[in-house]
C-alpha positions in Angstrom: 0.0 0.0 0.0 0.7 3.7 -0.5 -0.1 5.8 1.5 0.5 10.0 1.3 -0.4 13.1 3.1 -2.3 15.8 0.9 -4.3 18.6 1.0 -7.6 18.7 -0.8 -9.1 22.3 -1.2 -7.0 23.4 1.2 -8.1 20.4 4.1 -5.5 18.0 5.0 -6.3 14.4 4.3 -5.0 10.9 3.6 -4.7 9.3 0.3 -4.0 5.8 -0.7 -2.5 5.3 -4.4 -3.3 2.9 -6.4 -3.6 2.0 -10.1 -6.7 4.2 -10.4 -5.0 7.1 -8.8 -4.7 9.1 -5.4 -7.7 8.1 -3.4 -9.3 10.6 -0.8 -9.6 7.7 2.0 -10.4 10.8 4.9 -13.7 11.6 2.4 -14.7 8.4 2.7 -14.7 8.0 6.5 -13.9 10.6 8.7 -12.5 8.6 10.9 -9.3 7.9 9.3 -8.3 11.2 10.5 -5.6 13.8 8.6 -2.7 12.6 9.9 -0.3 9.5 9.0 1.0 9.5 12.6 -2.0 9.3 14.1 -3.4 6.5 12.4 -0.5 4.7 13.2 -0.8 5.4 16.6 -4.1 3.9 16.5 -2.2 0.5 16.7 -0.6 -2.4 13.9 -3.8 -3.2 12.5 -4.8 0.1 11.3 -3.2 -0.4 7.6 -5.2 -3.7 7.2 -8.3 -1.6 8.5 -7.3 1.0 6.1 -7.1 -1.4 2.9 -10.7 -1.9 3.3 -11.5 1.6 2.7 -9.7 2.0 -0.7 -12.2 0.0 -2.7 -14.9 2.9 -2.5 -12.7 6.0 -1.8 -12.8 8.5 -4.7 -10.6 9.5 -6.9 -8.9 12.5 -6.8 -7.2 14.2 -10.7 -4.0 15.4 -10.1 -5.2 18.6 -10.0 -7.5 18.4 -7.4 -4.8 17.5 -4.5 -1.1 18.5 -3.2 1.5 16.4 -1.2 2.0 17.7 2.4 5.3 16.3 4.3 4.6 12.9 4.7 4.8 13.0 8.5 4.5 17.0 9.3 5.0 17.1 12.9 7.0 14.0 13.7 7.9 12.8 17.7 11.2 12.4 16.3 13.0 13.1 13.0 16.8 11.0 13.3 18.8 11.4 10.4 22.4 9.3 9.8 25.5 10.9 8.9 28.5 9.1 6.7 26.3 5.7 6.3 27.4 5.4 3.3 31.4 4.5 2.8 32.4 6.3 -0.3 30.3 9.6 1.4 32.3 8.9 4.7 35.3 9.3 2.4 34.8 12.4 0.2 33.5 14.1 3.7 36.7 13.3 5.1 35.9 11.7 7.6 36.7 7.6 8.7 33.8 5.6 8.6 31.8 5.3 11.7 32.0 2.0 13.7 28.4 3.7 15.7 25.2 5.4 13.8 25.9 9.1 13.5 23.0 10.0 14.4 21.1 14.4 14.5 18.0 15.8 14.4 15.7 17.8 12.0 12.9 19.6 12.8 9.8 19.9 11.8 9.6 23.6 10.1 12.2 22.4 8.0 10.0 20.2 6.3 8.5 20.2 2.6 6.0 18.1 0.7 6.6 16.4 -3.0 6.4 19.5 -5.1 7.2 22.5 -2.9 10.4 24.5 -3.5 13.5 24.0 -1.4 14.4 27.6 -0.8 18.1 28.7 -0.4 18.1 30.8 2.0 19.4 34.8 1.8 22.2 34.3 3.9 24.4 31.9 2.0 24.3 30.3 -1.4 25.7 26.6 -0.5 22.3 24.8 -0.2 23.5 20.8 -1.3 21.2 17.8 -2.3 20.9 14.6 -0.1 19.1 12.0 -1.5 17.8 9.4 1.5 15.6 6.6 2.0 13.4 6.9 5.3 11.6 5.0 7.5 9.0 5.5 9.5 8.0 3.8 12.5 4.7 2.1 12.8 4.6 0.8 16.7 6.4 1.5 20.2 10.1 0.0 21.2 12.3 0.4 23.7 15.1 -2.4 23.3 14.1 -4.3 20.4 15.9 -6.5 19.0 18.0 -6.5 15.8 16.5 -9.8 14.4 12.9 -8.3 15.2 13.5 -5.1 14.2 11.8 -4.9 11.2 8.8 -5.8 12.8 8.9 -2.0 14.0 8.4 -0.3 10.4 4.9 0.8 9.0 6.9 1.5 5.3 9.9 3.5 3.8 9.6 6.9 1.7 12.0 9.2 0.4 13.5 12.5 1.9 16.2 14.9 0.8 18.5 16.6 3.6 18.9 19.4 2.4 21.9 21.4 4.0 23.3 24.6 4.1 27.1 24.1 4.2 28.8 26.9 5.4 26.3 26.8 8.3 26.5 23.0 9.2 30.7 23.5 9.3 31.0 26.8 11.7 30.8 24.2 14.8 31.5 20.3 15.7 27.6 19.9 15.7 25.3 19.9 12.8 21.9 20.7 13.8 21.6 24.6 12.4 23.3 23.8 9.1 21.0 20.9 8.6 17.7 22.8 10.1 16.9 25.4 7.7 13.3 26.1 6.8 12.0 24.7 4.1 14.7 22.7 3.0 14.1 19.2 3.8 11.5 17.6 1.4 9.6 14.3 2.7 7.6 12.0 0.8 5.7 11.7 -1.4 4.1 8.7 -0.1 4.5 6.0 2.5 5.4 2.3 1.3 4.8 -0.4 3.1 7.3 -3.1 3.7 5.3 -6.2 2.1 6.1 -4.1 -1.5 9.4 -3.5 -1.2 12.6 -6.2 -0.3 13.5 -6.8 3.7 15.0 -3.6 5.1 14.6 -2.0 1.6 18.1 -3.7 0.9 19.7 -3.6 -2.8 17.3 -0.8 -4.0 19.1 1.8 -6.8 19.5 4.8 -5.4 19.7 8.5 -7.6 19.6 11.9 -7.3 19.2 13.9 -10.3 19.3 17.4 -10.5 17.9 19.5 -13.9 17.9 15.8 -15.3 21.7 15.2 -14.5 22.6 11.8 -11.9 25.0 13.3 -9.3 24.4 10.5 -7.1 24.1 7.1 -8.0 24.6 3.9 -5.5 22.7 1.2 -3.6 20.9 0.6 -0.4 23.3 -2.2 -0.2 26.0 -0.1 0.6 25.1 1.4 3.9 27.2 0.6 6.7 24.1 0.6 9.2 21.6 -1.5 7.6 17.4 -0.3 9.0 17.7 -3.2 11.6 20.8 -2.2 13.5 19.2 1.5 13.1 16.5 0.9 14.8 17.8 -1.5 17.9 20.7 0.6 18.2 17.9 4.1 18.8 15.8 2.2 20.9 18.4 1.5 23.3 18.6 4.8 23.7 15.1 6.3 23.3 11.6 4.8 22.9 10.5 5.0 19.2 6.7 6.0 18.8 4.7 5.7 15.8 5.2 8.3 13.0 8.6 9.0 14.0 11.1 9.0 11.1 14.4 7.7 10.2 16.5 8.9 7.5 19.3 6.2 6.3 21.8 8.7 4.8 22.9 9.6 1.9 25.8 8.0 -0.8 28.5 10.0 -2.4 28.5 12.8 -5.1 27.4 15.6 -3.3 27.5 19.3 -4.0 30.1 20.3 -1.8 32.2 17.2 -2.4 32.6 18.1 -6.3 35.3 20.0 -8.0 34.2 22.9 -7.9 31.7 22.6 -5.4 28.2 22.2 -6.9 25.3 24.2 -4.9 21.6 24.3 -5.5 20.4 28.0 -7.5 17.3 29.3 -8.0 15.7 27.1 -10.9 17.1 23.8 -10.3 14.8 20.9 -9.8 16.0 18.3 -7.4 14.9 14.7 -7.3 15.1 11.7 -5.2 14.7 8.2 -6.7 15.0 5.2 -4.9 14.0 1.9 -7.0 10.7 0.6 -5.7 9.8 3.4 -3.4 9.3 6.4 -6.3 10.7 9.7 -7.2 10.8 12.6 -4.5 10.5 16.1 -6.9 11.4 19.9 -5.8 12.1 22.5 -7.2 14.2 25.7 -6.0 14.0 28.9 -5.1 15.6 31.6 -3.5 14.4 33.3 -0.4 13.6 37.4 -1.2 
């Protein structure tokens, strides 16, 4: 199942896609609710109640909707720095023997088609692509052999960073929290569509058209199992919070000469199985 968060003249809802489209499943019973975390929070059975609502939900023309952020006000939104070798390298950094592990926050969130806006006081906004997860029950020690008994589905997300920012100190979080710079979505897949922990899936970022990133899920040195026991020692996960698995090499700042996002690009993420992940750019006034 797919599963998205969109706005429908204006009212947030929840859609399901399907081969007949994006299906308004909040039109069809109100009690679905708007939000994706709290109908996770409603317990595991709630996509199975869900499924039964698609047959008579209607269909919405592209026109008649717009992506949100898939999860808009997560508990908790844990991103993972230098999971990928070959990004660990070009950063200059050794690779991590623990998760790297910062936080985003919610203002800095888009849906699938807003603009990622570089902000006025620098000009080094870079691309991330990332596959996510997002959680679909409560842990506290779980274990690694279980773990994936803990996601409700994978989706896309790119981290949008503003360099010079996220390098004037040791920690990340103001360089990697700008507003409006960290699209989410577009929609929710759930695990029984895609391969166990979303292993061996291609994954691209394109810009204007142009590959600048280009690897495998395969490749990450923290697969979504150890992720998620290694958190939950820490921290209990709740539904709706979000996980984002890091990005490969062939980022902006990385390339020779550094390549920044301008006004005009559009970015987007691909991941093979999960969909494509489109913004554009723009600059703030």
């Amino acid at each position: 199942m797919r599963i998205a968060s969109i706005l429908v003249k204006g009212e947030p809802a929840l859609g399901v896609r399907t081969p007949r489209g994006m299906l308004n499943v909040t039109a069809l019973d109100a009690g679905v609710g708007t939000s994706l975390r709290g109908l996770l929070e409603r317990g595991p059975d709630v996509l199975t109640d869900l499924a039964r609502h698609v047959a008579g939900a209607p269909v919405l023309s592209d026109e008649e909707f717009t992506y949100r952020p898939l999860v808009p006000e997560p508990s908790k939104f844990l991103c993972l720095g230098l999971n990928y070798v070959a990004h660990a390298a070009e950063a200059t950094y050794e690779a991590p023997k623990y998760p790297v592990v910062f936080s985003r926050v919610a203002s800095g969130l888009l849906g699938h088609g807003e603009p990622m806006v570089v902000p006025a006081c620098s000009s080094q906004l870079d691309y991330e692509a990332e596959l996510a997860v997002v959680v679909g029950r409560p842990g506290r020690h779980i274990p690694k052999e279980r773990a994936l008994e803990w996601v409700a589905g994978y989706t896309l997300f790119n981290d949008g960073s503003i360099r010079d920012y996220q390098k004037r100190t040791h920690q990340w979080t103001v360089g990697k929290n700008f507003d409006a710079t960290g699209p989410l979505g577009p929609e929710l897949v759930t695990p029984d569509e895609l391969p166990a922990g979303a292993r061996g899936l291609r994954i691209q970022m394109r810009v204007n058209g142009e590959v600048l990133q280009d690897a495998s899920t395969s490749d990450m040195i923290f697969d979504v199992a150890t992720v998620l026991a290694d958190l939950s020692v820490a921290m209990t996960l709740q539904p709706g919070d979000v996980i984002a698995m890091g990005t490969p090499s062939g980022v902006g700042a990385a390339r020779n000469p550094p390549r920044f996002l301008r006004e005009g690009d559009v970015c987007e993420v691909i991941v093979e199985g999960v969909g494509v992940l489109k913004n554009p750019v723009v600059r703030s006034p």
